[in-house]
Z-matrix of the N, CA and C atoms (Angstrom, degrees):
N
C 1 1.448
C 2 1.526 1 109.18
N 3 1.665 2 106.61 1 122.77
C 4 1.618 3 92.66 2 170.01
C 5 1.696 4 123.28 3 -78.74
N 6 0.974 5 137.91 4 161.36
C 7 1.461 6 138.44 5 -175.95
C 8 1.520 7 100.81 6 -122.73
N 9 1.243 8 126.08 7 98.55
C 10 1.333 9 125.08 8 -173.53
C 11 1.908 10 101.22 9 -58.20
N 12 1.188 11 130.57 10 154.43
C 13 1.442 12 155.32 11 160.39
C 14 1.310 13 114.21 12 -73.68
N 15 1.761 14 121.23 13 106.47
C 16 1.261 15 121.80 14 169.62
C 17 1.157 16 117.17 15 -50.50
N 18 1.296 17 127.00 16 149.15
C 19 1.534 18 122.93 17 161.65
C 20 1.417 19 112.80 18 -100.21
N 21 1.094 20 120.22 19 104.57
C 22 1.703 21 125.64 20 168.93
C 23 2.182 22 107.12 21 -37.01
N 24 1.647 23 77.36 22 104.35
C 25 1.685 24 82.31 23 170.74
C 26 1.561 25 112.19 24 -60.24
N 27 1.268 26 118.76 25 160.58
C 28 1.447 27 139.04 26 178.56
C 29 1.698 28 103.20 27 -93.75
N 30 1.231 29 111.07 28 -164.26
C 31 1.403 30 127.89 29 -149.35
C 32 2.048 31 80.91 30 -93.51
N 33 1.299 32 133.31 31 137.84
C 34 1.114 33 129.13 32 -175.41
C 35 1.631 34 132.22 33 53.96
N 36 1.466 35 108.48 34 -0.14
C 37 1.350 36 115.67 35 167.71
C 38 1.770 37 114.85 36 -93.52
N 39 1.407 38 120.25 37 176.90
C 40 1.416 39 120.97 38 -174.10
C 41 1.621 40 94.02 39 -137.82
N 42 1.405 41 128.02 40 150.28
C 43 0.997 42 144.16 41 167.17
C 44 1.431 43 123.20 42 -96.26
N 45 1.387 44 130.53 43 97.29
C 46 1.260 45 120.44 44 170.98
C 47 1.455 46 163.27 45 -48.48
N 48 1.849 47 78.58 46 -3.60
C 49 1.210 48 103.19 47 160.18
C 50 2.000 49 111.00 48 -93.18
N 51 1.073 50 91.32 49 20.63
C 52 2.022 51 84.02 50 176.12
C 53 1.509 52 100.35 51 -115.85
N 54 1.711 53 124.59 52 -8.36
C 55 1.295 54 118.04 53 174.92
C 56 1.506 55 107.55 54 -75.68
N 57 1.473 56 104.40 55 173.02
C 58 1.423 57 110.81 56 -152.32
C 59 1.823 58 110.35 57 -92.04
N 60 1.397 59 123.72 58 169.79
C 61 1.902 60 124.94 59 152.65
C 62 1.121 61 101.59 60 -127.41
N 63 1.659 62 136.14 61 107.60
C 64 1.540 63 88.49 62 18.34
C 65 1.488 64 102.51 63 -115.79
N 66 1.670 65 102.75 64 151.85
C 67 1.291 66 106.53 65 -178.98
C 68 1.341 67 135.01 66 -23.78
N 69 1.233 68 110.46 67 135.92
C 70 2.075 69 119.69 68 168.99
C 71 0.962 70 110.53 69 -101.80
N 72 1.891 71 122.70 70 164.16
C 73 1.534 72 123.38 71 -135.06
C 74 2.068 73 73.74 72 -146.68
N 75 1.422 74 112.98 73 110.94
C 76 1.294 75 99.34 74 -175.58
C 77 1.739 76 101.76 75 -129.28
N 78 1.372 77 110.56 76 160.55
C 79 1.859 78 112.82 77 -173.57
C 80 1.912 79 84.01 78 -74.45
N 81 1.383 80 88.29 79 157.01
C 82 1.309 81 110.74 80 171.30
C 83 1.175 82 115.92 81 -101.43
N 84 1.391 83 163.77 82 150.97
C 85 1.877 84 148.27 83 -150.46
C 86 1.770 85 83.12 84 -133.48
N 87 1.465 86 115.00 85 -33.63
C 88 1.637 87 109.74 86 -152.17
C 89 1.531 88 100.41 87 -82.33
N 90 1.353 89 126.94 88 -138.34
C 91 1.786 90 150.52 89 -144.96
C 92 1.422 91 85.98 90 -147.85
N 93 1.287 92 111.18 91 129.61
C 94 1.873 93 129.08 92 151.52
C 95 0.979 94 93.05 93 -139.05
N 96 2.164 95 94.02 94 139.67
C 97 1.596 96 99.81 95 -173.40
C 98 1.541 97 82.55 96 -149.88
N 99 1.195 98 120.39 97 143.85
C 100 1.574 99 127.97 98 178.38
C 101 1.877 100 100.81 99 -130.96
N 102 1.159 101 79.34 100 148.88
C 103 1.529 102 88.03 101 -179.34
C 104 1.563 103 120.80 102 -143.37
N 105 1.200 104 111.79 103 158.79
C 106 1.794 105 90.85 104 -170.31
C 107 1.817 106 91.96 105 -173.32
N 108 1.503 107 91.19 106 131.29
C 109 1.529 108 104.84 107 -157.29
C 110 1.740 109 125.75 108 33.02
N 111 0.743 110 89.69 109 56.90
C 112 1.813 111 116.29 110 -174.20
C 113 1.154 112 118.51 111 32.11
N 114 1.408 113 94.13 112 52.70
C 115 1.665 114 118.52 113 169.15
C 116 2.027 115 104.66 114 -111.05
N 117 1.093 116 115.35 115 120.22
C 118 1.510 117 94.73 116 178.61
C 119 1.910 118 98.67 117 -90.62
N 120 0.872 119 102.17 118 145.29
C 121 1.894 120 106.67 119 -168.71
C 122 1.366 121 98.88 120 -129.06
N 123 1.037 122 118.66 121 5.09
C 124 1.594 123 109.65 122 -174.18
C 125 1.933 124 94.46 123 -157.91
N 126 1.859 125 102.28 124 126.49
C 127 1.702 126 99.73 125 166.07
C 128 1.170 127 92.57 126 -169.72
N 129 1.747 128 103.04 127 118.10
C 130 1.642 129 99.83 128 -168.87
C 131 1.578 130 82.17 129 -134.03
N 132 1.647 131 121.82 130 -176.81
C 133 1.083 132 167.23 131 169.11
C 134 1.626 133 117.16 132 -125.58
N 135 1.354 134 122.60 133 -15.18
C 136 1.066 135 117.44 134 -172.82
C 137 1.692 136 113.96 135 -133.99
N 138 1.240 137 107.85 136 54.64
C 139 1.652 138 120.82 137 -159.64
C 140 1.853 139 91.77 138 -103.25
N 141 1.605 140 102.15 139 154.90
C 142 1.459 141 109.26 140 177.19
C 143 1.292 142 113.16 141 -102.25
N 144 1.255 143 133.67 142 171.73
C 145 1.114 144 120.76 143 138.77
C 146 1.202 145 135.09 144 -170.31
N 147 1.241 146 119.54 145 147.77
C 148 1.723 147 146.88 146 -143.81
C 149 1.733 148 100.81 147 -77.05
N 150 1.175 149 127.30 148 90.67
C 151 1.129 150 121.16 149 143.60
C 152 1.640 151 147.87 150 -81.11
N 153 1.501 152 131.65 151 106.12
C 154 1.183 153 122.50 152 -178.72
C 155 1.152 154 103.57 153 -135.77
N 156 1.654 155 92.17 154 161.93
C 157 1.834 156 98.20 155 -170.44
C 158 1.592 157 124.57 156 -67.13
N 159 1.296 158 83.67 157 125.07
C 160 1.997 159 98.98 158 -177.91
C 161 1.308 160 119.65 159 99.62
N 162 1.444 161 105.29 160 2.01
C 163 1.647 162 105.75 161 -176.31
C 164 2.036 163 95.42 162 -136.13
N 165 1.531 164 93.26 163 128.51
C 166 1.242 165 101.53 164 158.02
C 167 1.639 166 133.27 165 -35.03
N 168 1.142 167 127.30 166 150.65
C 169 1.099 168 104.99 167 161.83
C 170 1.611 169 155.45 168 -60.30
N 171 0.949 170 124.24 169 150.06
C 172 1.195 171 122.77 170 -179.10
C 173 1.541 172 123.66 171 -82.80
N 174 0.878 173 140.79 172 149.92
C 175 1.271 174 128.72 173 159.33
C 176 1.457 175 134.07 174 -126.46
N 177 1.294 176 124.20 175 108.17
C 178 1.669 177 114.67 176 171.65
C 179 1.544 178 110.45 177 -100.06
N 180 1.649 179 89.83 178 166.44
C 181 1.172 180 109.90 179 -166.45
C 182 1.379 181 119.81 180 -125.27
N 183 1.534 182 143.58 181 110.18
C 184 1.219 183 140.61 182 178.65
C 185 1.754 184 98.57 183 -15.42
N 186 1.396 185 118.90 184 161.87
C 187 1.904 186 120.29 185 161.85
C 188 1.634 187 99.13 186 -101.15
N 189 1.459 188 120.79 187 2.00
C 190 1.153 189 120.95 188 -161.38
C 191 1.815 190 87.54 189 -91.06
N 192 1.353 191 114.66 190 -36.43
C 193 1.344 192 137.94 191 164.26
C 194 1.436 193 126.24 192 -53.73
N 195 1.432 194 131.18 193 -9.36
C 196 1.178 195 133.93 194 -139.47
C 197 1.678 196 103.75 195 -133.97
N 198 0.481 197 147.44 196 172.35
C 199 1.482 198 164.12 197 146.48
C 200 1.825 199 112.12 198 -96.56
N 201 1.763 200 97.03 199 65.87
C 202 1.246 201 93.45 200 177.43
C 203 1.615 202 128.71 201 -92.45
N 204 1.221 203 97.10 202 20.61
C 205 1.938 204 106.74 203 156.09
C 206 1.196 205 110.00 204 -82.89
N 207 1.113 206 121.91 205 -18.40
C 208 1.724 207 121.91 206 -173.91
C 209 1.973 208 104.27 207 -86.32
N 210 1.545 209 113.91 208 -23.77
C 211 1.654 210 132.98 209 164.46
C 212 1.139 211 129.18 210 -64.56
N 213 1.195 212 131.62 211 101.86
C 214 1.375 213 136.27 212 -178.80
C 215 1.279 214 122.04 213 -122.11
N 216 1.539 215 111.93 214 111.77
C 217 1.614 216 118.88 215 -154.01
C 218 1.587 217 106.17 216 -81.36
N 219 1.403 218 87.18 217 135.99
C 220 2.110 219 91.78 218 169.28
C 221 1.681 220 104.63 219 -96.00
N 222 1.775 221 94.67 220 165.18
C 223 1.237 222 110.15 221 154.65
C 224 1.557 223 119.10 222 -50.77
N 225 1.495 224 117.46 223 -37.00
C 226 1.060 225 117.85 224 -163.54
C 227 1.839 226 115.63 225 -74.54
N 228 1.503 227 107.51 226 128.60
C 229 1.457 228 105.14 227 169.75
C 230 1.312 229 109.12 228 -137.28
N 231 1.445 230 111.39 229 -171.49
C 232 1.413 231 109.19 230 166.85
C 233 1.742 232 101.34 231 -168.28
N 234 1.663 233 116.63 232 176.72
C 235 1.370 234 126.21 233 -172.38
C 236 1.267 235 121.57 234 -137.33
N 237 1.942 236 78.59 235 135.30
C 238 1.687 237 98.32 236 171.69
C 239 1.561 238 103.90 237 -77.08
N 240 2.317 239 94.29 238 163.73
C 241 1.251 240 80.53 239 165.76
C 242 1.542 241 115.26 240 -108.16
N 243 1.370 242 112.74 241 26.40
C 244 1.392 243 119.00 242 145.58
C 245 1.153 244 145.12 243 -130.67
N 246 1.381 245 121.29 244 18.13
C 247 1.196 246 124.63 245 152.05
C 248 1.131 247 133.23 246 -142.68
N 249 1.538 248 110.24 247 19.85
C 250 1.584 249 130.93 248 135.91
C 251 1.540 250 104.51 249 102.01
N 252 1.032 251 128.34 250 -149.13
C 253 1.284 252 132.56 251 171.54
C 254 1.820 253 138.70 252 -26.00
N 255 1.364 254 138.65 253 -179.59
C 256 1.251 255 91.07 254 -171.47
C 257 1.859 256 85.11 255 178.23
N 258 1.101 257 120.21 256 117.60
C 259 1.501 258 114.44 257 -166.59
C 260 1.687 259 114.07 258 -118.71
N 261 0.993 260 115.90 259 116.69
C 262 2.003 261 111.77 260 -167.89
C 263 1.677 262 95.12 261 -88.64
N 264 1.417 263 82.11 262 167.58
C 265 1.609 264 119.19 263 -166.01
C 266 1.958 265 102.38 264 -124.56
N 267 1.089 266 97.08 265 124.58
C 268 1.815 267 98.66 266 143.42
C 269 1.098 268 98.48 267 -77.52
N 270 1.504 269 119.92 268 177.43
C 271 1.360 270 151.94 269 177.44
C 272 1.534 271 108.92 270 -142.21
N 273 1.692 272 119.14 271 96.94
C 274 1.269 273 127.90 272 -157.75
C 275 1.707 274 99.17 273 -109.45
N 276 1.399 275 113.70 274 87.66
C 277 1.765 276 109.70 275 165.92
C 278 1.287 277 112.66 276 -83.65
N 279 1.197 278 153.01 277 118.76
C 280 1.483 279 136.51 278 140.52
C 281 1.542 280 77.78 279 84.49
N 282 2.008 281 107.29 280 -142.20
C 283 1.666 282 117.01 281 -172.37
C 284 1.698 283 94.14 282 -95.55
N 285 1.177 284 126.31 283 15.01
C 286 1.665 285 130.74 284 -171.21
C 287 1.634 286 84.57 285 -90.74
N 288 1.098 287 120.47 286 130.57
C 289 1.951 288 148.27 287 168.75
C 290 1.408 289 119.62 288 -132.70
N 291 1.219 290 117.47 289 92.96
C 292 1.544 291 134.86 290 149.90
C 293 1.549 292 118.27 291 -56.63
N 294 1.020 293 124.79 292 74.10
C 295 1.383 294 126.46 293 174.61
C 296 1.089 295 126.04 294 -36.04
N 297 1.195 296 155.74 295 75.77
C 298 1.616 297 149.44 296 156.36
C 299 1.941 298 85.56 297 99.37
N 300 1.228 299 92.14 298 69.15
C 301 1.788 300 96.71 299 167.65
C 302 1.119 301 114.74 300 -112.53
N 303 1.294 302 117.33 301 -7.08
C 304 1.715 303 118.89 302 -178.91
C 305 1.569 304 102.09 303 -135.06
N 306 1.642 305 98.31 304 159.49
C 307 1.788 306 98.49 305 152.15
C 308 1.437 307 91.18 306 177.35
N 309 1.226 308 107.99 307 175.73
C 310 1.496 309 144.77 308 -147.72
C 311 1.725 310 112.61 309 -149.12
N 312 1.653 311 108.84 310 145.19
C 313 1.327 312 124.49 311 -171.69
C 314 1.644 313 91.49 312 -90.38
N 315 1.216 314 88.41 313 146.35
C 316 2.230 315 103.42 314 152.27
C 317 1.359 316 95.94 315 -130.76
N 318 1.334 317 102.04 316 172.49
C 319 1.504 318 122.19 317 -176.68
C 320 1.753 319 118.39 318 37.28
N 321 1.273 320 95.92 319 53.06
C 322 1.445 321 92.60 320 -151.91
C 323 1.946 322 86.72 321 -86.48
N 324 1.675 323 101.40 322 147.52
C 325 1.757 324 115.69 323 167.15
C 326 1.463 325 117.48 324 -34.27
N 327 1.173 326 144.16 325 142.06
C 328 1.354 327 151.69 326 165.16
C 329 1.692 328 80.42 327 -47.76
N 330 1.023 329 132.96 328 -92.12
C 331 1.805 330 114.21 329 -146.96
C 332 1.894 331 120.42 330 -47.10
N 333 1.262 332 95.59 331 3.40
C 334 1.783 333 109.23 332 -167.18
C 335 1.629 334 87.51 333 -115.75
N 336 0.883 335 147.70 334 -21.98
C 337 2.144 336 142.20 335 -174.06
C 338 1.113 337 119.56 336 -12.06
N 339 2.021 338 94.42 337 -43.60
C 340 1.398 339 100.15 338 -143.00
C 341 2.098 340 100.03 339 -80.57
N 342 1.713 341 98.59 340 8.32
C 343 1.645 342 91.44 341 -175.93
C 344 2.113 343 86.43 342 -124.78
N 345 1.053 344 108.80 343 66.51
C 346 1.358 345 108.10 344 153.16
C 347 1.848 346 96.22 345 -116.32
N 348 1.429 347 85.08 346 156.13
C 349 1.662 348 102.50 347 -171.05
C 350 1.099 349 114.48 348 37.22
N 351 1.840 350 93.67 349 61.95
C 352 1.794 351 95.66 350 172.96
C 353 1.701 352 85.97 351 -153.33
N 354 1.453 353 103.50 352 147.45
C 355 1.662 354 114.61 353 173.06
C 356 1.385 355 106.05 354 -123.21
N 357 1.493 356 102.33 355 132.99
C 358 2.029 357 119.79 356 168.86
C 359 1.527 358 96.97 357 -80.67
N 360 1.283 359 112.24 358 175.43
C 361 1.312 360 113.34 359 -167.03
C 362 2.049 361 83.73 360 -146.07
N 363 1.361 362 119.86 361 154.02
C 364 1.537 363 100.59 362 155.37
C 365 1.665 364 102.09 363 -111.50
N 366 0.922 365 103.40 364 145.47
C 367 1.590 366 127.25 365 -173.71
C 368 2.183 367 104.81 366 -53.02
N 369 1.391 368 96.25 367 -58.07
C 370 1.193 369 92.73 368 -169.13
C 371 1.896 370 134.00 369 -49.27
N 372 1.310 371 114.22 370 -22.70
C 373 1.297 372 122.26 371 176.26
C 374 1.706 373 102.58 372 -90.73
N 375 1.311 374 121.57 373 -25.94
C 376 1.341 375 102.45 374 -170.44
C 377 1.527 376 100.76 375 -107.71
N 378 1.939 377 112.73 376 157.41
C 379 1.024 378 134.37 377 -160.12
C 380 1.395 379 112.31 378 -57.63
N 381 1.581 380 115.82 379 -31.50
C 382 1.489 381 113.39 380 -166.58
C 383 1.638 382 100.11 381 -149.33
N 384 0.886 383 143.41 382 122.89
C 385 1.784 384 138.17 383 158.82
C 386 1.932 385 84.70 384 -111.47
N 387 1.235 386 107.29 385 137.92
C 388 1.518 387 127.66 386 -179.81
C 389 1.562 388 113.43 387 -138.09
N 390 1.361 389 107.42 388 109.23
C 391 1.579 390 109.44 389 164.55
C 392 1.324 391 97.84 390 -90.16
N 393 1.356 392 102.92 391 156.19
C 394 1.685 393 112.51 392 167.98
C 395 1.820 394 113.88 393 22.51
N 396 1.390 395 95.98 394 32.45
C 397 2.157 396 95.18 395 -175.34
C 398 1.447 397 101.85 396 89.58
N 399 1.469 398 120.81 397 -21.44
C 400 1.453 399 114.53 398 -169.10
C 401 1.845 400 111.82 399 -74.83
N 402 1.319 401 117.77 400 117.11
C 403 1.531 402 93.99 401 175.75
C 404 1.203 403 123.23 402 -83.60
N 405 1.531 404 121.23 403 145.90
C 406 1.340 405 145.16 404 -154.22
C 407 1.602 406 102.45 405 -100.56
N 408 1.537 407 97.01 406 129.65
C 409 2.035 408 107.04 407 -172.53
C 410 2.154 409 85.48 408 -98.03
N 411 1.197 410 86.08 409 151.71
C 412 2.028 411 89.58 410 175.47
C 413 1.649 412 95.31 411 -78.43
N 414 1.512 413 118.54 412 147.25
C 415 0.886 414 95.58 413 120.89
C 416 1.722 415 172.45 414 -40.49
N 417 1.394 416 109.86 415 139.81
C 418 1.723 417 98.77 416 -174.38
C 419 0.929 418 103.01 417 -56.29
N 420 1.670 419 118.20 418 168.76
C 421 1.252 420 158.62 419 136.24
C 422 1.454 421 117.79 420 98.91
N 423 1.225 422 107.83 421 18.09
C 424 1.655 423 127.40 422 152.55
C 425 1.808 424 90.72 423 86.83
N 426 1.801 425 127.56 424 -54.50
C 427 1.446 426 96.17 425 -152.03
C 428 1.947 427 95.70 426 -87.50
N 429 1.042 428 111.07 427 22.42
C 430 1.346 429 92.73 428 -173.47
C 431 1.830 430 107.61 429 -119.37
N 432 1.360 431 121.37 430 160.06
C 433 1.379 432 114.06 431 -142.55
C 434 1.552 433 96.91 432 -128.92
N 435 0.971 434 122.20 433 32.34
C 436 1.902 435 118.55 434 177.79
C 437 1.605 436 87.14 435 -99.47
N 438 1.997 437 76.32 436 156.48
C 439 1.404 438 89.08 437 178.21
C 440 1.964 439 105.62 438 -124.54
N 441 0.989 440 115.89 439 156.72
C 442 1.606 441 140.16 440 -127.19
C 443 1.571 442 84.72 441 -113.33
N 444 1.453 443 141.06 442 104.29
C 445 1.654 444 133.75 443 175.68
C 446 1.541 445 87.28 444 -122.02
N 447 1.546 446 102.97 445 172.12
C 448 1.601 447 111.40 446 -157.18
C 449 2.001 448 85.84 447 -81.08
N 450 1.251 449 107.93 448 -16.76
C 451 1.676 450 115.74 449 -172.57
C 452 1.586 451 108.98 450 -64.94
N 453 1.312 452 120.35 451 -11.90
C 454 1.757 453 120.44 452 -135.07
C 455 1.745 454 88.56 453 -136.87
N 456 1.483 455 112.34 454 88.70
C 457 1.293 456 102.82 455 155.04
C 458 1.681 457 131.76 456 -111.98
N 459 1.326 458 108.64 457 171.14
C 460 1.093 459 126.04 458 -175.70
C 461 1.732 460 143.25 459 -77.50
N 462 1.376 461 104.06 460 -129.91
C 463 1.356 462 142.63 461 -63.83
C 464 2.029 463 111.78 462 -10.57
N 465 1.326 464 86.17 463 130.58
C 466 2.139 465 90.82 464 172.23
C 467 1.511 466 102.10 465 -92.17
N 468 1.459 467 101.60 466 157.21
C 469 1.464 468 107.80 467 173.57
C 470 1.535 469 100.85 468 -75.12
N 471 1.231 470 98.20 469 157.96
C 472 1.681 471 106.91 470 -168.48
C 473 1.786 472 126.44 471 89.25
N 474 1.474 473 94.29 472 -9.21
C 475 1.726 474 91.10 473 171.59
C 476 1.606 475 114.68 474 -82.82
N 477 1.118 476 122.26 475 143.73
C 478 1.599 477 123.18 476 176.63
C 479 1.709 478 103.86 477 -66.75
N 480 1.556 479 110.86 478 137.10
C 481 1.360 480 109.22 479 -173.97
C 482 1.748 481 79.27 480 -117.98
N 483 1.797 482 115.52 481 130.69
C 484 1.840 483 111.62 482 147.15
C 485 1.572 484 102.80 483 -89.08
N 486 1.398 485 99.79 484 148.42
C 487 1.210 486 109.55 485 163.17
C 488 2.154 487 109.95 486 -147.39
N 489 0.840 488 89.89 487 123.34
C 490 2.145 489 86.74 488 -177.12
C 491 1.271 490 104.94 489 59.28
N 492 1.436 491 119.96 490 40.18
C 493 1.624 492 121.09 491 159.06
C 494 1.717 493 96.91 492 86.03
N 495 1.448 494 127.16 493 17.26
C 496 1.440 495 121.78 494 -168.78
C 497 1.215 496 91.29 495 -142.01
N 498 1.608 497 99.68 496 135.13
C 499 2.123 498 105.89 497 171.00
C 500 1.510 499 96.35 498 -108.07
N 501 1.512 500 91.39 499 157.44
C 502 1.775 501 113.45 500 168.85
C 503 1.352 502 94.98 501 -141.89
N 504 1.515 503 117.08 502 172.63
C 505 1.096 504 132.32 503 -171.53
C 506 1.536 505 108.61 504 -121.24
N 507 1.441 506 123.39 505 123.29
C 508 1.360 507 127.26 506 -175.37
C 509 1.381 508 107.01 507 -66.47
């Protein structure tokens, strides 16, 4: 088994290995702004976000926040095992389509509340995800949805680890 290597955060950074299992659902104080084909569709002040160990943060976003005419829900979902259910979004700008770039909980647990009528976005298909102005890298390994600030180190689950000429995935 590999054991990925904390990285000792710096002076104003956080380590993702000090967030919690199972994840906490916390107010955000700063600016999230997403943008996608230079439409910004998302700019809140009042975004949450999901910290658990080894994964960047998450971020949701009020829908009151969102540009949810620009959201178009799929059949397709899938499940946490803590906050249950889980419904994707295209992201429709102009003829620009982000396929399953967003989604949102229903029926979500009393300890999860505080993210009903709120949508994550993943960083990688759209033009800009911005904390505080800072732009946001996706997390690795495509199904997972934190976003990557120069504040937020690692190792995240989902980076390729080599070890003896052989990769695995954290």
């Amino acid at each position: 088994m590999i054991v990925p290597v904390r990285v000792t955060p710096g002076p104003g950074q956080e380590s993702v290995w000090d967030y919690p299992r199972p994840p906490r659902v916390e107010r955000f104080q700063g600016r999230i702004q997403v943008v996608y084909n230079a439409v910004t569709i998302a700019d809140t002040r009042a975004a949450r976000r999901v910290l658990e160990t080894s994964h960047p943060p998450v971020y949701y976003l009020p829908v009151t926040d969102v540009r949810m005419d620009l959201l178009h829900p799929l059949s397709k979902g899938s499940w946490c095992e803590w906050k249950g259910s889980a419904v994707y979004f295209d992201v429709r700008v102009g003829e620009a389509v982000a396929s399953a770039a967003a989604w949102a909980y229903s029926a979500l647990p009393p300890e999860y509340h505080q993210l009903e009528d709120c949508v994550a976005f993943y960083a990688g298909p759209m033009d800009a995800c911005l904390v505080d102005g800072q732009p946001a890298v996706a997390q690795p390994g495509g199904f997972y949805g934190g976003w990557i600030t120069p504040n937020i180190v690692g190792p995240f689950k989902g980076t390729p680890v080599r070890t003896s000429g052989r990769e695995y995935w954290s």
